[in-house]
Every structure is written in structure tokens, then in C-alpha cells.
C-alpha positions in Angstrom: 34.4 -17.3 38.7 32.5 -18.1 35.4 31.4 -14.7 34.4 35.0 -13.0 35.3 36.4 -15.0 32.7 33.9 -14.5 30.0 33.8 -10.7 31.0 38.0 -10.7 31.0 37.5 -12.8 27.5 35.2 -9.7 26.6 37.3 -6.6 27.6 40.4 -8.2 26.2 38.9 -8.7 22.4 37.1 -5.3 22.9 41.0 -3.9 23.4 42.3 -5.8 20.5 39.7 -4.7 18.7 40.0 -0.9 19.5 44.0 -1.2 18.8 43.9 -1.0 14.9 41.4 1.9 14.5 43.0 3.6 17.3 46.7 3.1 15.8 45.8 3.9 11.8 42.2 5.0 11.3 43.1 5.4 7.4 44.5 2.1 7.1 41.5 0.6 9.7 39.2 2.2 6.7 40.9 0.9 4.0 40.9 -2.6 5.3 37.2 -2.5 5.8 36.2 -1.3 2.7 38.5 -3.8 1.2 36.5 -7.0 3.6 33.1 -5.2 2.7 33.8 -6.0 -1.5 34.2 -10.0 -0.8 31.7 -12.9 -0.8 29.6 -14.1 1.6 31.7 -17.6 0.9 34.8 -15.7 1.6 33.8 -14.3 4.7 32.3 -16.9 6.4 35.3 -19.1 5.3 37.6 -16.1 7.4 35.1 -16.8 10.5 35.6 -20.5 10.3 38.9 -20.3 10.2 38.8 -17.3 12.9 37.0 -19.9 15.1 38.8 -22.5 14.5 42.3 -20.7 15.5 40.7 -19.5 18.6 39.1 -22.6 19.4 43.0 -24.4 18.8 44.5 -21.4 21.0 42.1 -21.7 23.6 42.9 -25.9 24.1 46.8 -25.2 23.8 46.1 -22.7 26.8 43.8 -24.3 29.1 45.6 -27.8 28.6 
């Protein structure tokens, strides 16, 4: 039962994931390029907060 969810977990970030490149590879390049040019700071504050959002939805869900 464990590993089904983490592998359901998996395929469905690997899907959201795939979506923008898939959708509008120019744009998906563009946005890239434009993450690459910031700050380690900056970036790692984005993951935090990426975490923390997912960590929130995850609770709301499960509760």
C-alpha cells in the first residue's frame, strides 16, 4: 500500500511536470533561463516555500 502511493505521488508530479514543456516549449525555455539568472538565496527560498505549500496541501488532504 505504501509504495503505490509514493509511486502514484511520483507519476503524478512526473505528469505535471511534462505538462508545461509539452504545452509551450518556447515559453518552458524562457522560464528556465529566466530561474537559471537568480540567486542561490532566491531559489532555495522558492523550494522552501514549494515545500511548505505541499507540505500544507498534503495535511488539508489527508486530514
Amino acid at each position: 500500500m505504501f509504495w503505490t502511493e509514493i509511486l502514484t505521488a511520483v507519476a503524478l508530479l512526473l505528469i505535471i511536470e511534462g505538462m508545461l514543456p509539452f504545452v509551450g516549449p518556447d515559453r518552458y525555455k524562457q522560464l528556465v533561463a529566466q530561474i537559471a539568472q537568480l540567486s542561490d538565496n532566491h531559489l532555495r527560498a522558492f523550494g522552501l516555500g514549494a515545500m511548505l505549500a505541499g507540505l500544507l496541501l498534503l495535511f488539508l488532504v489527508r486530514s
